[in-house]
Structure formats: C-alpha cells, structure tokens
C-alpha positions, 0 to 999 in steps of 0.5 A, a space after each residue: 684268850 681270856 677266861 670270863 666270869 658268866 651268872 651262877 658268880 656267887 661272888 665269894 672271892 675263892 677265885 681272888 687270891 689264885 689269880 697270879 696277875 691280881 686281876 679279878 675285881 671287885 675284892 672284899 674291902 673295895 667300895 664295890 664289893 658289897 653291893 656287886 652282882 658278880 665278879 669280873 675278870 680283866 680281859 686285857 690283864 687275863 694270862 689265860 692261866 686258868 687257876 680261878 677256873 679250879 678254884 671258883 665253887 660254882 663253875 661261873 668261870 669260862 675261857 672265851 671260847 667255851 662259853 655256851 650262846 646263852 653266856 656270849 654277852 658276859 665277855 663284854 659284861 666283864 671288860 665293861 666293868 673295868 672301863 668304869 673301875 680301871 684295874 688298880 695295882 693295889 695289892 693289900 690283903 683283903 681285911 681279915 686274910 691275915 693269919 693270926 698267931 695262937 694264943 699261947 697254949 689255948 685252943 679258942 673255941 667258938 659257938 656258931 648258931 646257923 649252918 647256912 653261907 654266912 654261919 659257914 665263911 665265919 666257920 671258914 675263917 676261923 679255920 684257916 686261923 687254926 688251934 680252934 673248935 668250932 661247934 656249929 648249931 642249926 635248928 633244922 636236921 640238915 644244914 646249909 641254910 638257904 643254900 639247901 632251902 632258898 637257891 632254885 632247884 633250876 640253879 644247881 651250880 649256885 648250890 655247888 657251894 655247899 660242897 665246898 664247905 662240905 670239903 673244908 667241914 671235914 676237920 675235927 676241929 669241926 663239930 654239927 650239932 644238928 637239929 638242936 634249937 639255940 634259946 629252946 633246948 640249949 641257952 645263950 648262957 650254955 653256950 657260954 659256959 663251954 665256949 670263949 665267943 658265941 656268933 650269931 649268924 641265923 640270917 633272916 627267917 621272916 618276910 616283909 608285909 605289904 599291909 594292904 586289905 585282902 592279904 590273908 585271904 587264901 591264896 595271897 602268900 609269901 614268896 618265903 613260903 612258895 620257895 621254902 615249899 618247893 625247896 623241900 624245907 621241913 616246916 613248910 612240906 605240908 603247905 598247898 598253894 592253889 595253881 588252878 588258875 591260868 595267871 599268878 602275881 608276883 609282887 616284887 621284882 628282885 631275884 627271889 621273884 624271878 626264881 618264883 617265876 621260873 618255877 612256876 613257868 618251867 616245864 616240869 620235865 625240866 624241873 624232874 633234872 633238879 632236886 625240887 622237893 617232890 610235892 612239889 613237882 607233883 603239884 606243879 605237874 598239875 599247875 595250869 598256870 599260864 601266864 606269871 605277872 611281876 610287880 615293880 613299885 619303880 621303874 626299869 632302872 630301879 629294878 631290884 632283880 640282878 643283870 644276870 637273873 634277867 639276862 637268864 630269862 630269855 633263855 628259858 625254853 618254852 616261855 615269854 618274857 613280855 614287857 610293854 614298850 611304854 613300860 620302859 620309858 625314862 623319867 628325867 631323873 632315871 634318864 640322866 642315869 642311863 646316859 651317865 657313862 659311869 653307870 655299871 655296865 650290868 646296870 644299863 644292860 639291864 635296861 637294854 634287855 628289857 628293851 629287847 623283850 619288848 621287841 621280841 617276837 612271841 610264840 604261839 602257846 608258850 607260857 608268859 613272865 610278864 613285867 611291869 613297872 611302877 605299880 603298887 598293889 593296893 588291894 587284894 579283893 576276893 570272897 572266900 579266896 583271892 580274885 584280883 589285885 587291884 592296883 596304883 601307877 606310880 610316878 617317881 619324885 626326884 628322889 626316885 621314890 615311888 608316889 601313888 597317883 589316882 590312875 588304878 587299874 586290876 588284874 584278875 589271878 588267883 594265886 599272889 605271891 609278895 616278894 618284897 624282901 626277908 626280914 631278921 627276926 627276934 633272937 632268944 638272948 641277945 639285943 635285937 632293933 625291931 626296926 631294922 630287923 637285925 642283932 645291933 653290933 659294932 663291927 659284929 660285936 653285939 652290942 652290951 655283951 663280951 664274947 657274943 658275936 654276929 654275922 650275916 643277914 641277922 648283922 647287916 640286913 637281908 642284902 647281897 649275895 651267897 658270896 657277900 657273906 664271906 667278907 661281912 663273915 671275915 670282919 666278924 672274925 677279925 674282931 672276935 679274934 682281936 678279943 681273944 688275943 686280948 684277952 677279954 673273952 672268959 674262958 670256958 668252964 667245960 669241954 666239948 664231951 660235957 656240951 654234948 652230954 648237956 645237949 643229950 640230956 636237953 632231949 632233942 635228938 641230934 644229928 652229927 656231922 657223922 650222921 649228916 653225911 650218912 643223909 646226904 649220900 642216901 639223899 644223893 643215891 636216891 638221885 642217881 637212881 632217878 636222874 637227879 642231884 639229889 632227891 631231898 628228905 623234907 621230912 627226915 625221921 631223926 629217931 632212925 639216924 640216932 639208933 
C-alpha cells in the first residue's frame, strides 16, 4: 500500500521533512518546485508510515485504498511524475531550513505588512529561528489574505491552512496589528524606528485589463471583484453583479476562472455547506445563469487552469463540462509536446481530460461550463449594458503565441467576467517597477534600502500556489537574517508598548490577536448553528471589539 497526494495539495512542503524515506517530491530548491501544481509521493519508495498524513494541512494525503472515486486517478497521476523526475537520494536541507544561531543578547524584531500565505511562512520562518518579534500588520480587520478572501468557498480543505498558522500564531513573540494601513496611519519610517527589518509581503491587490472597447460597460467586471464578493471581502460587500441572464463569459482559463464558474454553476444548496458570504448566496439563489462560457487565447495544452481543477469539474453534480472536439485539435508545435514522453504527467492528463468532456455524454437540464480555445475577445458591445462579446480565433506562431486571424465570431451574454491575471500594485515607500508590477529586490532585499525586505506575489509576480510562498518566503528570510548577523540592520530605537501607543494615537482602531480570535469563534458559532465552516462578518463593527 502507498498513500497519494489528490488535488486540495496546496504544495507548502509540511509534509516533506516527516517523511522518513525523503520520498516526496518536488522539495523547496528543485528546479520543479516553483512551477508544480501539487506534490508527489514515490509509490514504490512509500513505507505506508502515514506521517505526511498528520502533517499535511489541508488533508490532500490518502492511503490508496481510502481514496474516494472522484480521486482514484491520482495514484497513477503521482507514479507518473517520478517516471519523468526519478526519486534522487539527495538529501540536502532545503534552502533556508538551517537554523540560525541568535545573535548575541538581541532579540530581532521584525515588521511584516500582510497577513496573508506569503506574509505567514516569512512569520514562519522567523519563528522557527527564535529570539525574535514579529508585529504583523493588515489593513483589513481580519487576517489571512486570500486564503480568507480569494479560495473558493467550495475548496474548504485549501483554507484548512489558515489554521495552521492560526496554531504556530499563538506565541507571544507574535503580534497582529489588524485593521491598521502601513503608508496611511503608520509610515515605512515608523516601522523603522521600532523594528531592525520591515518585510513587504501585501501580495498583489489589482488585476489585469484586457483594453478592449466595451470594458467598462455595466455588466463587464473583473473576476478580482466577483470572487472578492462571494468571498464576503469588505470592500467589495456592496458590489451587484447582474445574474439575470441565462449565459455568463469568463475571459481566461486559469484557476481563478475555473473557481468562478463552479460558483456560478453550483447548485446553491450546495454553496448553503460553505462559508460563502451571504449576499451572495442570496444573489446566486436568484441567478438564472445556465450556461458559463470560458475563454482561452491558446490552445488546450497552453491551458493556464491546473491538472487538478480541471479534473474537478467533472465531478460537479448537476453540471456539464462541454468542449468541441474540433476544439482540441493540436498544432505542430503543441503536438510535438504532447508526444514528448517528458512532458509532466498532469500536463498531458490535462489534455486527455479534455478529450473525454468532448466525449461525454450530457444531460438533459443540467447546467453547462463551456470551454473554448484560441480565442480573443475583441469587443464588448452593448447599449446601456453588456450584450455580447464579439471575438477573434487565434493560430499559435511557433513560438506558441497567439496571433489573431480575420475569422470573428460573437456570443451573446450579459455578465463578463476577465480573468486575466492579478497585478502588484504601487506600495507607499518603497521602490516599485510599473512594468512588472513588483517591489524590485535582490533575493528579497529590496532594492536601494538596508533593512527593508519582500516576500510573495508583490516579489516575484502573482505565480504559483498557496503553498509556493513557503520557499520564496524562506529565501526572503534567509537574507534578512544574513543582515542581521552581520550587522548591518540598525537597531530600534523603541519597544513594542511605544509602536502600539504610536499606533493608538494614529486613530485607527485596532484589532489584536486577542480580539481576532474573539471574531473568529463568533464567526465559527454562527456556523455550527447553520451548518457551515463559518458564517463570515464582511462588515465587522471594530468599534464594538475595542470596548
């Protein structure tokens, strides 16, 4: 028997350093690991001692023999890597796992803007050194990051991994500062004065345009908005999205697509299990949304979606996964990818599975998710609101880029949606490169500056999964604690009662670590009471938690 890593793999690498037989791969540090879309267990290294079981944070570990028959293809998914990646025998500490000595008789003490997973493994990290403080700061009243406020409300076990940080937080040595704005109620100079090292790690709160006529007509939104909505985020409660009509667009086919049209396809009873925020289950109640129609500027094997999320869909009860054989058929180019018996295993299931939706058999009344490729919205026309899309087929040149044609074809909807990819946005402070959309560093040292540090999607771009932050996190740290022993980090100049008395006298009322957990179980008791995770507060009265 072998146990078998299935989809909610977030890819954090918990489960790496248990296992006794070093039989998990990719690790932090292999060529691999930046770009996977789940981890993978060795089944004929695997002793069936089950300690990534315990140790994984979003239970995505199964023994063969337990999986449930919506998973039973990952055991081949999971041998199949290592016949393209043999297990090595390499055992070298992951970069950034060596624990530092303390420097002699100083206690580090570090600023860390964000909450969310890349702002949490730095918080991590700097843990497991010890003699340190850590004051983390959000400008929202509640925490995580878009592990609260971007994963599907239909993906439970991904947020699982909330409360394993919530279970590393509970040190002292660990401080929130809540609902407190870095660059509006307190400066990057504050921070310095009370901290050796300040890291940015804010991920990346904007989204990408597709500059096309029509896209500010009402009804044309991003996905950033709709998932912000029905993920119950604060600044986007109050937000209406028309769900009168029977088709909506996606533009984009990666993950964040798929997510949107699971919500808008799912039967809302089955939405009522999850920590949905209620306006919107309200509002999807109503929906007469029949048929979700997702755009892909390539072709299948570009794909931007994951192995996983793809699988999941046809598994969704009550829905359709319907693609047009003629859609998937290969360039050249692509082919010769296909055929290549390198290509990663998910890679190529990716494209089977699409070959099978285009085979399978539908059913009467059920709702549609609609695939198509090599296309490019062109124009979103309308009067007063959106009416169709009007779009261009693609070819692929040979370096796989997609070149428009003259062939134009229009689907009729109400409601797009573009997906097309988050963007960094300008920091108060620091440097920032316009272009990229990211806080220009070295290894995370931001660039011009001593002392100030960053991590995440704000570092490298809006790539990877929740758990890919972990190593990007972990070479952020490894250099601020190089400074540190080094040196070259000025000391603060006060303590942490004088940067909450500063903070209190900026005027913004803050929510404490203590105060958290105070929302987090009146969040999780209204839940119990309805048969939910959780039934989330996108409007918290802060006043009311400071009295």
């Amino acid at each position: 028997m072998t146990f078998v890593i299935t989809q909610p793999c977030c890819s954090d690498a918990s489960c790496i350093p248990v296992c006794p037989v070093d039989c998990i791969r990719p690790r932090p540090g292999d060529p691999q690991y930046s770009t996977t879309e789940m981890l993978y267990i060795d089944p004929d290294t695997c002793i069936d001692c089950g300690e990534c079981v315990s140790a994984c944070p979003v239970d995505a570990i199964f023994s063969e023999f337990d999986l449930a028959a919506t998973m039973t293809r990952y055991t081949d998914v999971n041998r199949g890597y290592f016949e393209r990646h043999p297990l090595d025998t390499d055992t070298t500490p992951s970069p950034g796992k060596k624990k530092r000595p303390s420097k002699e008789g100083v206690t580090l003490r570090v600023a860390i803007i964000g909450t969310g997973p890349s702002a949490c493994y730095t918080a991590e990290a700097l843990l497991r050194r010890g003699g340190v403080e850590i004051d983390m700061f959000d400008r929202l009243p509640t925490p995580w990051g878009l592990v609260r406020g971007g994963v599907a409300p239909d993906h439970p076990k991904t947020k699982g991994v909330a409360d394993m940080f919530a279970s590393e937080f509970r040190s002292a040595s660990l401080q929130f500062f809540l609902n407190v704005d870095v660059g509006k109620h307190v400066s990057l100079a504050d921070l310095r004065e009370h901290h050796h090292a300040v890291v940015y790690a804010v991920g990346a709160s904007g989204d990408r345009r597709l500059d096309i006529p029509g896209e500010d007509l009402p009804g044309s939104h991003s996905a950033t908005e709709f998932v912000a909505w029905y993920n119950g985020h604060p600044d986007y409660a109050d937000r209406t999205f028309d769900l009168s009509g029977e088709r909506a667009v996606i533009v984009g086919n990666g993950n964040v697509a798929l997510d949107v049209a699971r919500i808008l396809t799912l039967d809302p009873d089955e939405l009522a299990k999850t920590d949905i925020a209620d306006h919107a289950l309200q509002a999807l109640r109503s929906s007469n949304i029949r048929e979700v129609v997702v755009l892909g500027r390539r072709g299948p094997m570009q794909a931007a979606y994951s192995m996983p999320e793809f699988l999941a869909l046809g598994y969704l009860p009550g829905v359709d996964v319907v693609i047009d054989d003629a859609e998937l058929t290969l360039d050249p180019v692509s082919q010769a990818i296909y055929d290549d018996p390198d290509i990663e295993p998910s890679r190529k299931l990716a494209l089977d599975l699409a070959r099978e939706y285009a085979h399978s058999a539908r059913t009467t009344g059920n709702k549609q998710i609609v695939f198509r490729y090599l296309v490019s919205p062109r124009h979103i026309r309308g009067g007063d609101r959106v009416e169709s899309v009007e779009l261009v087929h693609n070819i692929l040149d040979g370096d796989l880029n997609a070149v428009g044609t003259e062939s134009t074809t229009s689907v009729d909807t109400s409601l797009v949606l573009r997906s097309v990819g988050y963007r960094g946005e300008p920091v108060a402070d620091v440097p920032f490169d316009e272009q990229r959309g990211v806080i220009p560093h070295d290894r995370g040292r931001v660039t011009g500056t001593v002392g100030v540090y960053t991590a995440g999607w704000i570092k490298r771009g809006p790539r990877g999964i929740i758990g890919t932050n972990r190593g990007d996190a972990e070479e952020t740290v490894a250099m601020l604690l190089e400074d540190f022993e080094a040196g070259i980090l000025p000391a603060p100049k006060a303590d942490r009662a004088a940067l909450a008395e500063l903070v209190k006298r900026r005027g913004p009322q803050v929510i404490d670590k203590e105060r958290w957990r105070e929302i987090d179980a009146a969040e999780k008791a209204a839940g119990r009471i309805a048969g939910r995770p959780r039934v989330k507060l996108p409007v918290i009265d802060v006043a009311s938690t400071n009295d």
